[in-house]
PDB file with SEQRES, HELIX, SHEET and CRYST1 records, atoms N, CA, C and O in Angstrom:
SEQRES   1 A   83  UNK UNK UNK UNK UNK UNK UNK UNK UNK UNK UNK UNK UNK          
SEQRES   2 A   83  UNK UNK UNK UNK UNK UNK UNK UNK UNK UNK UNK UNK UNK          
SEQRES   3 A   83  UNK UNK UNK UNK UNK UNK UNK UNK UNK UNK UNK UNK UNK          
SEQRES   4 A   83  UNK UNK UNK UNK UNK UNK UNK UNK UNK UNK UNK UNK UNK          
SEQRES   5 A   83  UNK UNK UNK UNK UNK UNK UNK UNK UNK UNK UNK UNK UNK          
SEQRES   6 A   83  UNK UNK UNK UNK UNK UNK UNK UNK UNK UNK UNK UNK UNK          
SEQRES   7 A   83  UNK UNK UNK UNK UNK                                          
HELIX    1 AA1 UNK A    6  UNK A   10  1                                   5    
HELIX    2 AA2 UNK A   20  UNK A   27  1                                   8    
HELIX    3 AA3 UNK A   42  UNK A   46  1                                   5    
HELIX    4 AA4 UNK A   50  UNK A   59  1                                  10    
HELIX    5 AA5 UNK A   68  UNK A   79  1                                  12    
CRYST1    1.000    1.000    1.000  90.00  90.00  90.00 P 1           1          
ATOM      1  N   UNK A   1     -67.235 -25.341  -8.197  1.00  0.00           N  
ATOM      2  CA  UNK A   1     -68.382 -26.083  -7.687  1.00  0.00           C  
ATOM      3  C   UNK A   1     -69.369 -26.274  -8.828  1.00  0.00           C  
ATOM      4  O   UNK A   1     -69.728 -25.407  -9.624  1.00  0.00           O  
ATOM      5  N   UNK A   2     -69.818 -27.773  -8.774  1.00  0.00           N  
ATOM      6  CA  UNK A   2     -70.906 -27.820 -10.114  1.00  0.00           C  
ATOM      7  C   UNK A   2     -72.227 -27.518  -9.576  1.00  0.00           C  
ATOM      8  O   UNK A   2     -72.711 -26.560 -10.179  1.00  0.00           O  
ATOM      9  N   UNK A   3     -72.964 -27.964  -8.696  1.00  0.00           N  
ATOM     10  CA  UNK A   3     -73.841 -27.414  -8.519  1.00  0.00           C  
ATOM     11  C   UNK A   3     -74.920 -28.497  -9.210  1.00  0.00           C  
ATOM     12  O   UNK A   3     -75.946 -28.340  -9.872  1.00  0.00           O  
ATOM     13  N   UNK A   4     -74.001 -29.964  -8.613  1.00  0.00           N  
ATOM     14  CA  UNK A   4     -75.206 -30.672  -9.847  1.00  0.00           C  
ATOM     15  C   UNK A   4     -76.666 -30.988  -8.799  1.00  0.00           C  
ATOM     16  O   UNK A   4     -77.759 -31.268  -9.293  1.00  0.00           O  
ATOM     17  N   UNK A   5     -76.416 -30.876  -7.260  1.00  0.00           N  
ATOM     18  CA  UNK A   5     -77.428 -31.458  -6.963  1.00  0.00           C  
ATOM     19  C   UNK A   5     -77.587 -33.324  -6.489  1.00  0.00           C  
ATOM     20  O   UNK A   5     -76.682 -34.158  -6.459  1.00  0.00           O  
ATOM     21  N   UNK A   6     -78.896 -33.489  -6.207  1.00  0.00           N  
ATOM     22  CA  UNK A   6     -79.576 -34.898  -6.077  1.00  0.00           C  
ATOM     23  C   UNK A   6     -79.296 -34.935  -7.657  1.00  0.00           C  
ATOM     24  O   UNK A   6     -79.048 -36.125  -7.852  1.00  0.00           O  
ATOM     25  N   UNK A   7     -79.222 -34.404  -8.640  1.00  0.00           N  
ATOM     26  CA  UNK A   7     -78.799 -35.275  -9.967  1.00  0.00           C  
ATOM     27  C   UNK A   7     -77.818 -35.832 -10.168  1.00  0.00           C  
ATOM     28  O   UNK A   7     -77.841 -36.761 -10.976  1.00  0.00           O  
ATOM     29  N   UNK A   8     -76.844 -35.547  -9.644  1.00  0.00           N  
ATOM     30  CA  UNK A   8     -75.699 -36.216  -9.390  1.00  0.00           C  
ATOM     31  C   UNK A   8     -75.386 -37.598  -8.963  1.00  0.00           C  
ATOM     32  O   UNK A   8     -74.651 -38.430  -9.494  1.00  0.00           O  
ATOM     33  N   UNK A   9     -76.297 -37.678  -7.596  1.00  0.00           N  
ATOM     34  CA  UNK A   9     -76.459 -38.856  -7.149  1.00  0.00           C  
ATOM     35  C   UNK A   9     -77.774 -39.927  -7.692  1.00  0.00           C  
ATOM     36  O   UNK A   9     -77.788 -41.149  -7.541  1.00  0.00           O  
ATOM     37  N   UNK A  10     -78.686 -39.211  -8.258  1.00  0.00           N  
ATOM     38  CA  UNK A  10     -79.555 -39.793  -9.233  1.00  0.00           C  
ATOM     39  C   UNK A  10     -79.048 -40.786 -10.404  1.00  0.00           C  
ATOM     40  O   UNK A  10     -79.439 -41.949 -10.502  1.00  0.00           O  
ATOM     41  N   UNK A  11     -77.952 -40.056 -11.439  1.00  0.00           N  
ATOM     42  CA  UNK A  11     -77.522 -40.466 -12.789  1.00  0.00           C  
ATOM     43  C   UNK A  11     -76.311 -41.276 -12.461  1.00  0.00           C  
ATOM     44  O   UNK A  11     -75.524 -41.103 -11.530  1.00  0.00           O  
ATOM     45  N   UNK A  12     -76.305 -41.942 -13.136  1.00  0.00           N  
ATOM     46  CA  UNK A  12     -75.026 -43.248 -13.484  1.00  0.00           C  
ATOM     47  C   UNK A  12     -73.803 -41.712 -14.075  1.00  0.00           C  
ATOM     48  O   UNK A  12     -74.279 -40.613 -14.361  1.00  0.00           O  
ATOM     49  N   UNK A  13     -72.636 -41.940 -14.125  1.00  0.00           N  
ATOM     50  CA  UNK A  13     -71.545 -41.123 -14.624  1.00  0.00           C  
ATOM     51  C   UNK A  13     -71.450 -41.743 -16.053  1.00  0.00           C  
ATOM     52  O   UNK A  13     -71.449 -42.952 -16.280  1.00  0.00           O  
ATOM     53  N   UNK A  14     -71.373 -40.786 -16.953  1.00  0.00           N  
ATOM     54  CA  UNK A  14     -71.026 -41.204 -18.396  1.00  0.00           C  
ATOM     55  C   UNK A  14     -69.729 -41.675 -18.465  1.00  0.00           C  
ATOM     56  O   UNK A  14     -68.901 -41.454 -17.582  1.00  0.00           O  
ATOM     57  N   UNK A  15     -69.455 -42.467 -19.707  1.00  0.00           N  
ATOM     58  CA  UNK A  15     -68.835 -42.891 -19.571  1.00  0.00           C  
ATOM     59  C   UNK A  15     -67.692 -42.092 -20.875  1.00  0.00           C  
ATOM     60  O   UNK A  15     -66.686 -42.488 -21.463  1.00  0.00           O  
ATOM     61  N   UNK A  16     -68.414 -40.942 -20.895  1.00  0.00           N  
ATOM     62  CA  UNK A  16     -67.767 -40.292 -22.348  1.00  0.00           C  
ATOM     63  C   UNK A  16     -68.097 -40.896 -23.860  1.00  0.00           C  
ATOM     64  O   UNK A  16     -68.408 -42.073 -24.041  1.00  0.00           O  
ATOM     65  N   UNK A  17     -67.993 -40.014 -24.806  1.00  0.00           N  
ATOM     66  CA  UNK A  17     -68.308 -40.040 -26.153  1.00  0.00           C  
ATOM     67  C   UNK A  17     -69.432 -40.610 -26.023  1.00  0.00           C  
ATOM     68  O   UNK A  17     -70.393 -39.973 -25.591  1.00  0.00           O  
ATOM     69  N   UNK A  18     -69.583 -42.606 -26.556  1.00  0.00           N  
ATOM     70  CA  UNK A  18     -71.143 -42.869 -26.238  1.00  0.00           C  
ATOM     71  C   UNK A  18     -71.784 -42.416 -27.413  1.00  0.00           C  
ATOM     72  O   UNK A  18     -71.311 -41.408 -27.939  1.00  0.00           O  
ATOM     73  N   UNK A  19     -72.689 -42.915 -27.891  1.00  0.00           N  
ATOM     74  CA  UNK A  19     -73.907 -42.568 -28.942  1.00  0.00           C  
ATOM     75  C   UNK A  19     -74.833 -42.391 -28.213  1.00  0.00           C  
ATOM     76  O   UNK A  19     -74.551 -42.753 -27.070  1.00  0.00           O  
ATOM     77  N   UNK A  20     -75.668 -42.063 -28.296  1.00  0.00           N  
ATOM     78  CA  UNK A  20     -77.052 -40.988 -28.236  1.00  0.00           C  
ATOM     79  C   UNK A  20     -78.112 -42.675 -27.247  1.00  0.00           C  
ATOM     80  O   UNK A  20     -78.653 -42.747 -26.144  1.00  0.00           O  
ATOM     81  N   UNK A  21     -77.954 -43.623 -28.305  1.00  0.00           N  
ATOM     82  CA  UNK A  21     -78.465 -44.728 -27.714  1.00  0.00           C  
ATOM     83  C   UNK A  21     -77.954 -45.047 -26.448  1.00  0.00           C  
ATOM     84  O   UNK A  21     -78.609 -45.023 -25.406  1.00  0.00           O  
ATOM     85  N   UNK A  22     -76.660 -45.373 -26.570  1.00  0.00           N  
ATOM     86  CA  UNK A  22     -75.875 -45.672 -25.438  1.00  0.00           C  
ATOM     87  C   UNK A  22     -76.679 -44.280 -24.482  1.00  0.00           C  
ATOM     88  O   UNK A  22     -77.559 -44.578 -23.675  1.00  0.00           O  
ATOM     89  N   UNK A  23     -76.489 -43.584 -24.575  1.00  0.00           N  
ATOM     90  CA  UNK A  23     -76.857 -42.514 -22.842  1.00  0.00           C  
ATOM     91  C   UNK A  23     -77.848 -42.882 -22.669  1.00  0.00           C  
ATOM     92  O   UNK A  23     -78.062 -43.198 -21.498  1.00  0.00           O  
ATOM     93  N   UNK A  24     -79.131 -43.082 -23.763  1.00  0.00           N  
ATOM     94  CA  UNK A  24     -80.534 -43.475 -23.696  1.00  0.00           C  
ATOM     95  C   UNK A  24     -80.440 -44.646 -22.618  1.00  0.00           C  
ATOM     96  O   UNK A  24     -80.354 -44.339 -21.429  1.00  0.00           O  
ATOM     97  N   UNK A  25     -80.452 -45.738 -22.940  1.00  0.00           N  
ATOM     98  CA  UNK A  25     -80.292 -46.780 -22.124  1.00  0.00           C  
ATOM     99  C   UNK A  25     -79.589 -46.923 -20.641  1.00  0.00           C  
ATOM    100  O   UNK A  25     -80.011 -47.427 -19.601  1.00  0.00           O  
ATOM    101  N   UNK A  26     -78.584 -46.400 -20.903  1.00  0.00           N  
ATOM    102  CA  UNK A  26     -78.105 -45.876 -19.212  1.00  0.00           C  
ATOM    103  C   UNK A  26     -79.443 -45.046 -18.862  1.00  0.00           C  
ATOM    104  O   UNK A  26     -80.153 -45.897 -18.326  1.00  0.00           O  
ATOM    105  N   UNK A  27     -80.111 -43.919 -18.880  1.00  0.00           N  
ATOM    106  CA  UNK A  27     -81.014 -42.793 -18.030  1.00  0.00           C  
ATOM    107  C   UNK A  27     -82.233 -44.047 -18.286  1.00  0.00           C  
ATOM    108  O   UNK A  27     -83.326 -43.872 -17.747  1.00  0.00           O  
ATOM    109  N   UNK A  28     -82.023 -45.201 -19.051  1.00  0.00           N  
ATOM    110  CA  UNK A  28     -83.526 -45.732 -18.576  1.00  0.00           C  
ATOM    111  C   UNK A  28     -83.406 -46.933 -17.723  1.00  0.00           C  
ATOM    112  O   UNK A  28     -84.265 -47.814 -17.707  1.00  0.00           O  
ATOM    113  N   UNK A  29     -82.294 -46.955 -16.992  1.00  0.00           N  
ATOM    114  CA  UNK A  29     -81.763 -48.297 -16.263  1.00  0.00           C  
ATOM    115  C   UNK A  29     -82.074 -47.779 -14.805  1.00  0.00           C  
ATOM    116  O   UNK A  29     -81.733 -48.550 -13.908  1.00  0.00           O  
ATOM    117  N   UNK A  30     -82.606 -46.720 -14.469  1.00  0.00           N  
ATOM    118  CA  UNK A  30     -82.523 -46.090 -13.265  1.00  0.00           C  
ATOM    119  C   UNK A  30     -83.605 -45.176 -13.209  1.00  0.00           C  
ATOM    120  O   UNK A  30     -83.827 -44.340 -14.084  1.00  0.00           O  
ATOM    121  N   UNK A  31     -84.289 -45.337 -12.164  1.00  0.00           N  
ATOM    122  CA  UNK A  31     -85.815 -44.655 -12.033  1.00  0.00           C  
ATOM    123  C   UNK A  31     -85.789 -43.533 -11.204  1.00  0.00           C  
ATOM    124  O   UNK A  31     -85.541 -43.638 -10.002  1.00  0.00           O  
ATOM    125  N   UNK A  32     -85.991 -42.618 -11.672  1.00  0.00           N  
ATOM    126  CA  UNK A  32     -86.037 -40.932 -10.841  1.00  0.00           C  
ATOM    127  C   UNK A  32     -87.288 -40.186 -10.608  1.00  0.00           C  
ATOM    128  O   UNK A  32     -87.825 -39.661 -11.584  1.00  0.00           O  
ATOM    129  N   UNK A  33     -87.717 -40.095  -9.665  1.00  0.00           N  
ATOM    130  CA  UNK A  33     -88.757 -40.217  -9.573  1.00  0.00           C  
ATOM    131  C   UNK A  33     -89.437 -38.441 -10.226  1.00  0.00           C  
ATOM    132  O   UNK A  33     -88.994 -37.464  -9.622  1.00  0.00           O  
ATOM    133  N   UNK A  34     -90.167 -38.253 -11.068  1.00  0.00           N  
ATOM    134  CA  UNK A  34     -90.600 -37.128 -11.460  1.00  0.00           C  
ATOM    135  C   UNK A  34     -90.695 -36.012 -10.584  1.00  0.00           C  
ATOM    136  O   UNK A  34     -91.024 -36.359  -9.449  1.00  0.00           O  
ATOM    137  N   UNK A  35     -90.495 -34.613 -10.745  1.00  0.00           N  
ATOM    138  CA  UNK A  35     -90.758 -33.723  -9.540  1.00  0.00           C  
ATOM    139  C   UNK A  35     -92.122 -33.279  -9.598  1.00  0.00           C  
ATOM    140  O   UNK A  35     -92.590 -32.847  -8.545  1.00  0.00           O  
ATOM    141  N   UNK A  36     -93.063 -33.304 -10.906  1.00  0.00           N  
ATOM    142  CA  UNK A  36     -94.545 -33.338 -10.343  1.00  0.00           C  
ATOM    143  C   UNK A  36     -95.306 -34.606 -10.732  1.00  0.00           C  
ATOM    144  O   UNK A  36     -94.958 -35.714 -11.139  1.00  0.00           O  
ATOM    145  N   UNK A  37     -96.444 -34.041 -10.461  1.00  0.00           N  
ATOM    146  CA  UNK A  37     -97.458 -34.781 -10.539  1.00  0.00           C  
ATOM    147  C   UNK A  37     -98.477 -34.744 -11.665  1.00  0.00           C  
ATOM    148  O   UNK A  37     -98.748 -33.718 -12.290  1.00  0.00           O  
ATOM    149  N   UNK A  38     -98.948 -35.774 -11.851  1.00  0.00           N  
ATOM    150  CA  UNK A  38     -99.873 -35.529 -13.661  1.00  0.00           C  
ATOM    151  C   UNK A  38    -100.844 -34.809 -13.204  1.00  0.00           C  
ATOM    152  O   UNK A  38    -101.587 -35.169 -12.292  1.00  0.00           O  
ATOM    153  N   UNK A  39    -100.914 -33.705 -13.821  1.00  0.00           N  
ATOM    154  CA  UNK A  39    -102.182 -33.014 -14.386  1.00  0.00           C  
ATOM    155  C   UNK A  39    -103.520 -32.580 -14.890  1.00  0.00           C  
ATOM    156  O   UNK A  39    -104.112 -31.562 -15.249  1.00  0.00           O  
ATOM    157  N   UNK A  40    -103.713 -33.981 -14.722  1.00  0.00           N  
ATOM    158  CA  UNK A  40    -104.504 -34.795 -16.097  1.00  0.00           C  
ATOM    159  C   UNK A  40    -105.924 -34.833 -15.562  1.00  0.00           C  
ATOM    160  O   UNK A  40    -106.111 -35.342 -14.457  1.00  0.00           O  
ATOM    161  N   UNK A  41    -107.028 -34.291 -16.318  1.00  0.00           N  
ATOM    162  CA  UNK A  41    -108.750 -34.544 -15.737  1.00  0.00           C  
ATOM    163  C   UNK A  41    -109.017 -35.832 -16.698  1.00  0.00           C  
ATOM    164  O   UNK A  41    -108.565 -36.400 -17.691  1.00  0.00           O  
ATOM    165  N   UNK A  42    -110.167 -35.915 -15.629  1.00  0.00           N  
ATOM    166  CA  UNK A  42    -110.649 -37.535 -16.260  1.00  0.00           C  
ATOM    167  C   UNK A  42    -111.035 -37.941 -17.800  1.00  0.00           C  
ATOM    168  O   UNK A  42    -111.226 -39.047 -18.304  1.00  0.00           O  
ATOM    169  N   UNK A  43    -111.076 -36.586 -18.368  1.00  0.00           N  
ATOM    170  CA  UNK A  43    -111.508 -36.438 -19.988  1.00  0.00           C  
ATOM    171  C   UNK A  43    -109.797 -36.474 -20.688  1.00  0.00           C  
ATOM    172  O   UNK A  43    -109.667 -36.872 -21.845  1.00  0.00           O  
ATOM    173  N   UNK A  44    -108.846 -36.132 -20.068  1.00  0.00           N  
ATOM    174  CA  UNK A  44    -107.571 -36.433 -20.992  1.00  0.00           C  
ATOM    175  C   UNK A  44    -107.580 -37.834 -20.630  1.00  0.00           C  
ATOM    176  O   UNK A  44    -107.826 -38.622 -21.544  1.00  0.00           O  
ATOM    177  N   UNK A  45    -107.428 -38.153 -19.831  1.00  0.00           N  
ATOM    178  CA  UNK A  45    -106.861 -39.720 -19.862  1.00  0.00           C  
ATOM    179  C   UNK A  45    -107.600 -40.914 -21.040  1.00  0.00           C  
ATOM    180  O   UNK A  45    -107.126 -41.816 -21.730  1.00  0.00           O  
ATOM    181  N   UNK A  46    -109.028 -40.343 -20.822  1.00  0.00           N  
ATOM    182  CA  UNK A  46    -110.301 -40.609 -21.894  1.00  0.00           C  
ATOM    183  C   UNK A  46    -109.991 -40.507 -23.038  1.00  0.00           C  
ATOM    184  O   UNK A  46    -110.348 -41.427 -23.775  1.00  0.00           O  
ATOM    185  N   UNK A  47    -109.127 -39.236 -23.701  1.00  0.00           N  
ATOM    186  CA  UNK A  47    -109.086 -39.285 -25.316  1.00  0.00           C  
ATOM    187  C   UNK A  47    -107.196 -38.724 -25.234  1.00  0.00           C  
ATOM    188  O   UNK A  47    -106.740 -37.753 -25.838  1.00  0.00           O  
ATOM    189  N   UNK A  48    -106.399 -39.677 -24.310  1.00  0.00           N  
ATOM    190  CA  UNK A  48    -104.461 -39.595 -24.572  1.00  0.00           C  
ATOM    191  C   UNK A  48    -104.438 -40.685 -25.210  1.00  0.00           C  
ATOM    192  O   UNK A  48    -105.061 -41.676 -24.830  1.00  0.00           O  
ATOM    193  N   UNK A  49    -103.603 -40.644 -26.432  1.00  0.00           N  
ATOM    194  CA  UNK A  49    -103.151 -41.497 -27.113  1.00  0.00           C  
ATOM    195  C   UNK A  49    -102.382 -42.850 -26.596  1.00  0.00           C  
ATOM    196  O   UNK A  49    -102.236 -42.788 -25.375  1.00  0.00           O  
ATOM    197  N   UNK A  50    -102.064 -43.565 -26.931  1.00  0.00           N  
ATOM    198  CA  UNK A  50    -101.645 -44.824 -26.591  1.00  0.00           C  
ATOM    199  C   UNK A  50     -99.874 -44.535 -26.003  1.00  0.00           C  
ATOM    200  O   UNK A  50     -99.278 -44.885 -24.985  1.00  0.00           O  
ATOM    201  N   UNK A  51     -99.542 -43.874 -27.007  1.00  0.00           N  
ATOM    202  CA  UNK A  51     -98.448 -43.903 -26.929  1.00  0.00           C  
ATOM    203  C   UNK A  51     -97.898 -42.269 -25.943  1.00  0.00           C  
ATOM    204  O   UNK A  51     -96.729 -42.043 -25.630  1.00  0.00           O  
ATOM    205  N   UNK A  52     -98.723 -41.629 -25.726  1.00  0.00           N  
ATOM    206  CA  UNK A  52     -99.048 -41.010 -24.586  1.00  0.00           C  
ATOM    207  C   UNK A  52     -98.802 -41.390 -22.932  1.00  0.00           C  
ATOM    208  O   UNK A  52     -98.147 -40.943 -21.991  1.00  0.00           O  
ATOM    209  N   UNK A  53     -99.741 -42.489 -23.198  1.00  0.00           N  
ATOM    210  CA  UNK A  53    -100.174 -43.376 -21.720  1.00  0.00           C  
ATOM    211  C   UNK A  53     -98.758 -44.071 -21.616  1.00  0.00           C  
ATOM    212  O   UNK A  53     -98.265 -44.249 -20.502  1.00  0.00           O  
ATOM    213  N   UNK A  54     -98.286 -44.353 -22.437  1.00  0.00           N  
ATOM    214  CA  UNK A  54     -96.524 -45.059 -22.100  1.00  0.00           C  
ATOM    215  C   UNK A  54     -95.697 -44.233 -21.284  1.00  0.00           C  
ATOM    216  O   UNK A  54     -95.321 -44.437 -20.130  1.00  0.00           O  
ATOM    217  N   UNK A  55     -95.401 -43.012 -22.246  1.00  0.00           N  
ATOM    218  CA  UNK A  55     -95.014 -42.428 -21.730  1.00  0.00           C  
ATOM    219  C   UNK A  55     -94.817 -42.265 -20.193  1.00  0.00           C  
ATOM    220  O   UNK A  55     -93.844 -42.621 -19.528  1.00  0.00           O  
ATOM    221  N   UNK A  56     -95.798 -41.732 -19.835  1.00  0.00           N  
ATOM    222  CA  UNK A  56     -96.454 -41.482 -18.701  1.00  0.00           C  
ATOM    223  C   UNK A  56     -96.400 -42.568 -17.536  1.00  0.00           C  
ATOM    224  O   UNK A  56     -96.160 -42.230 -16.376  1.00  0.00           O  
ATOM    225  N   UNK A  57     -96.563 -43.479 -17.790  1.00  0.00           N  
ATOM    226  CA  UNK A  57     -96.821 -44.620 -16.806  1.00  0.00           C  
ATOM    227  C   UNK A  57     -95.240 -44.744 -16.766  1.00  0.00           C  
ATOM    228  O   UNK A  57     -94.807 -44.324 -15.693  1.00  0.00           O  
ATOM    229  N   UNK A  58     -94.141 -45.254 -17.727  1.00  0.00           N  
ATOM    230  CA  UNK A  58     -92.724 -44.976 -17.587  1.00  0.00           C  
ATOM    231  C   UNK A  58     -91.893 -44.447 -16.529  1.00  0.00           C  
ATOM    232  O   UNK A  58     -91.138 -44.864 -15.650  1.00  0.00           O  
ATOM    233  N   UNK A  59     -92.459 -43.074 -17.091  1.00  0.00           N  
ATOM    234  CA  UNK A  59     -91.593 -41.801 -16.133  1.00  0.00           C  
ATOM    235  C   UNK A  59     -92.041 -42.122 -15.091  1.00  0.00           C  
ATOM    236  O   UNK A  59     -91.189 -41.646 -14.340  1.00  0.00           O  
ATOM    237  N   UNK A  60     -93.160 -42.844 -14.113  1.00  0.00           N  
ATOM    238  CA  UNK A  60     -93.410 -42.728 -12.799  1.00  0.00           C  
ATOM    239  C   UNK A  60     -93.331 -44.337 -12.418  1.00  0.00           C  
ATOM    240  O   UNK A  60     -93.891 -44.875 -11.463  1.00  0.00           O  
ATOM    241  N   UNK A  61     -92.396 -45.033 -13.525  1.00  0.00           N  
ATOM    242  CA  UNK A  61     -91.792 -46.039 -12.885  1.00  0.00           C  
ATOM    243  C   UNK A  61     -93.250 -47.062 -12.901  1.00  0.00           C  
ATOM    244  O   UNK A  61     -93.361 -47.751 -11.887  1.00  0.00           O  
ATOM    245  N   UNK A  62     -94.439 -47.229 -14.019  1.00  0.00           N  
ATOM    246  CA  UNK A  62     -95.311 -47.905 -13.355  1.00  0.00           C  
ATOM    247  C   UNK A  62     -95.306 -49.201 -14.579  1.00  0.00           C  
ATOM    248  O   UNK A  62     -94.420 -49.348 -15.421  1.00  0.00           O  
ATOM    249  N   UNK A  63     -96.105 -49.765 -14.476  1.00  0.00           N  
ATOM    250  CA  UNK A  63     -95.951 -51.120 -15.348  1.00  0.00           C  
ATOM    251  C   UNK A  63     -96.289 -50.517 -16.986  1.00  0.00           C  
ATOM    252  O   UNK A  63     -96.873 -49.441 -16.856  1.00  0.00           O  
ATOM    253  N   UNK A  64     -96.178 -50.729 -17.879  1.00  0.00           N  
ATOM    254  CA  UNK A  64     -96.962 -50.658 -19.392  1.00  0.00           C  
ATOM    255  C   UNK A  64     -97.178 -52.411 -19.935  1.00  0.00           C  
ATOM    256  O   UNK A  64     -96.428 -53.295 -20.349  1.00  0.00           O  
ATOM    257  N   UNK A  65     -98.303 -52.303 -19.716  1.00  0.00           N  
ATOM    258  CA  UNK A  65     -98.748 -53.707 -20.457  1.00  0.00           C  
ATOM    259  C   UNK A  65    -100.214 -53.799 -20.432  1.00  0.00           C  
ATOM    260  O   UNK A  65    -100.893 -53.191 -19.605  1.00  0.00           O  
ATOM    261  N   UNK A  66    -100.696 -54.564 -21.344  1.00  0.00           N  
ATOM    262  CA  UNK A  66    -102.119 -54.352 -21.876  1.00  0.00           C  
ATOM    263  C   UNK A  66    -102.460 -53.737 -22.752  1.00  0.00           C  
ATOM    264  O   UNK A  66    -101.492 -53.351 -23.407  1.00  0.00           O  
ATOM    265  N   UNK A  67    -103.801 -53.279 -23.306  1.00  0.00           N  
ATOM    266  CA  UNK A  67    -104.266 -52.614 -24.393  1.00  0.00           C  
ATOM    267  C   UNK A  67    -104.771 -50.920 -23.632  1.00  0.00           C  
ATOM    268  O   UNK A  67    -104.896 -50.473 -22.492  1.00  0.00           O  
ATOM    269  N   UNK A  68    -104.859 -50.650 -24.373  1.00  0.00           N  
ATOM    270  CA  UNK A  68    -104.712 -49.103 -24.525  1.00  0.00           C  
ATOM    271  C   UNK A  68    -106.041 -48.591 -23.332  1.00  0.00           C  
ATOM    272  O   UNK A  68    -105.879 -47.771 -22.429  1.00  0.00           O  
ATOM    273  N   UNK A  69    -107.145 -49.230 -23.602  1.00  0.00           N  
ATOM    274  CA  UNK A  69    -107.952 -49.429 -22.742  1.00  0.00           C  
ATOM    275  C   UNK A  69    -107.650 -49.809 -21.045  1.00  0.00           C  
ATOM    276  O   UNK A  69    -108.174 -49.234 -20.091  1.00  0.00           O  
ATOM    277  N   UNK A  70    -106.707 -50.881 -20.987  1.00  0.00           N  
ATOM    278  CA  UNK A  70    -106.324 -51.061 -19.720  1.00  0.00           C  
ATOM    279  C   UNK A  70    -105.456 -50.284 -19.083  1.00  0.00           C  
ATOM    280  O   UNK A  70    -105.651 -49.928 -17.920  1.00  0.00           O  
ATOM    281  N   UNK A  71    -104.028 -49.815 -20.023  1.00  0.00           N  
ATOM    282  CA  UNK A  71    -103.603 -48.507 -19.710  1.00  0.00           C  
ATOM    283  C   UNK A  71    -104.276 -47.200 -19.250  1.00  0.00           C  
ATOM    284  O   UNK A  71    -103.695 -46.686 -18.294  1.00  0.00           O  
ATOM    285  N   UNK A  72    -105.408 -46.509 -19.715  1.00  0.00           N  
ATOM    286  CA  UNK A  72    -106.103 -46.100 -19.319  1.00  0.00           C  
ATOM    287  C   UNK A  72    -106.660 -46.005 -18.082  1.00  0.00           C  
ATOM    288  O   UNK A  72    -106.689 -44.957 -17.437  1.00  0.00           O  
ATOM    289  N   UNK A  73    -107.207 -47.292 -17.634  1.00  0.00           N  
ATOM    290  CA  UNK A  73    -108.098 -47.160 -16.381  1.00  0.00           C  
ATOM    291  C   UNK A  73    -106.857 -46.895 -15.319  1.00  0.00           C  
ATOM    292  O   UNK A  73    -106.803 -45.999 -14.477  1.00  0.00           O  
ATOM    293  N   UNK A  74    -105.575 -48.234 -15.673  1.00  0.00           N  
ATOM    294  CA  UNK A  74    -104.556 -47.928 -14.960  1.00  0.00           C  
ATOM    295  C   UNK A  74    -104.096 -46.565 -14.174  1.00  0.00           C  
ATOM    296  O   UNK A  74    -103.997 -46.286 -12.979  1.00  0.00           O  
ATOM    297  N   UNK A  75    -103.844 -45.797 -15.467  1.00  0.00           N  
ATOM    298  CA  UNK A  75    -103.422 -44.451 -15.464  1.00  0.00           C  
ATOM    299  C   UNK A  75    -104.167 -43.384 -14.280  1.00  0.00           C  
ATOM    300  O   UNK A  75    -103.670 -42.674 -13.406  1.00  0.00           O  
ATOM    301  N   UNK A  76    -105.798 -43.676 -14.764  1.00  0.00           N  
ATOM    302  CA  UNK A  76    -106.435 -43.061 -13.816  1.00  0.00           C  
ATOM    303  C   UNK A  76    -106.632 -43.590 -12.466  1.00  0.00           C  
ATOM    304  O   UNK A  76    -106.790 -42.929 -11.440  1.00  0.00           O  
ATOM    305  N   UNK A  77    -106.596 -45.145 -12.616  1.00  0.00           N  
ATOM    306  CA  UNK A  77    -106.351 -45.286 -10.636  1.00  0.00           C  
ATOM    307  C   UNK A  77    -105.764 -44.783 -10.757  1.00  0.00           C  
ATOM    308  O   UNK A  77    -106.158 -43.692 -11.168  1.00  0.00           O  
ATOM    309  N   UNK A  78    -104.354 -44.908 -10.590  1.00  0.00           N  
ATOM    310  CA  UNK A  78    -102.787 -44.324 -10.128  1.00  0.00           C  
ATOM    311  C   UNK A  78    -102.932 -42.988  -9.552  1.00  0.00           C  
ATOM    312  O   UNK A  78    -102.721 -42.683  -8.378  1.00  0.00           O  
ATOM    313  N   UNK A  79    -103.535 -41.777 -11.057  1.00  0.00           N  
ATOM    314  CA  UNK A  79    -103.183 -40.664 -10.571  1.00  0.00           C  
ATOM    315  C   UNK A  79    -104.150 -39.696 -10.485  1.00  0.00           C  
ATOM    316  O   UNK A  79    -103.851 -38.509 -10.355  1.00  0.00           O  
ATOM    317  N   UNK A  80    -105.907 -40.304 -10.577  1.00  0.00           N  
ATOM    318  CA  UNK A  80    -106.894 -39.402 -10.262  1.00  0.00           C  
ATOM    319  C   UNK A  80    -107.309 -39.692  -8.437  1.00  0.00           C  
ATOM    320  O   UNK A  80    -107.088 -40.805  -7.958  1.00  0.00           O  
ATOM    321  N   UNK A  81    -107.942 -38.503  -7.524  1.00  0.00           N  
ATOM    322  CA  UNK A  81    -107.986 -38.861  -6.809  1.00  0.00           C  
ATOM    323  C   UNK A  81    -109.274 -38.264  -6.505  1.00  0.00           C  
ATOM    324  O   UNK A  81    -109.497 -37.069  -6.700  1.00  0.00           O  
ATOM    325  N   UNK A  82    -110.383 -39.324  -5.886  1.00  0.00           N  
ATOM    326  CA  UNK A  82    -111.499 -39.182  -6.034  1.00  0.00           C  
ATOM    327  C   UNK A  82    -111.885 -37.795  -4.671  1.00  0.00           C  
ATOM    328  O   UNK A  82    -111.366 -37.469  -3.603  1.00  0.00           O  
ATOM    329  N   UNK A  83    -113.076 -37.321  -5.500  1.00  0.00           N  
ATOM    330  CA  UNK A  83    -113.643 -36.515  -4.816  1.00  0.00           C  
ATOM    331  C   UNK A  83    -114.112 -36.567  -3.388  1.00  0.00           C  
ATOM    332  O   UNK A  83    -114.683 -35.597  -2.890  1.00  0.00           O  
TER     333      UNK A  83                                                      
END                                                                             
């Protein structure tokens, strides 16, 4: 028994050997949804790098486009939740 889990049914099946790119591109053809939630107070989102905010918006499947600034506010609708 493997014991793979909802990952199993999550991931595409390799297709063997494959370069490093090749798997890359398969795990980014298919959206899984993260098991938490960002972390993040209103002062990180304020001073996360650009390439940070990609990240991030990515993994939870959300748009990346705009300037770093718009990413930003983005980021914090999405995942701050007001008092």
């Amino acid at each position: 028994m493997s014991g793979g889990g909802m990952e199993s049914v999550a991931r595409p099946a390799s297709s063997g050997g494959g370069t490093n790119g090749k798997h890359t591109r398969e795990r980014c053809r298919y959206f899984q949804m993260p098991l938490h939630y960002p972390r993040y107070a209103r002062a990180d989102y304020e001073i996360m790098p650009e390439w940070k905010l990609d990240c991030l918006l990515k993994e939870y499947g959300l748009p990346i486009s705009g300037d770093v600034e718009q990413k930003r506010k983005y980021a914090m609708g999405a995942f701050l939740w007001p008092h």
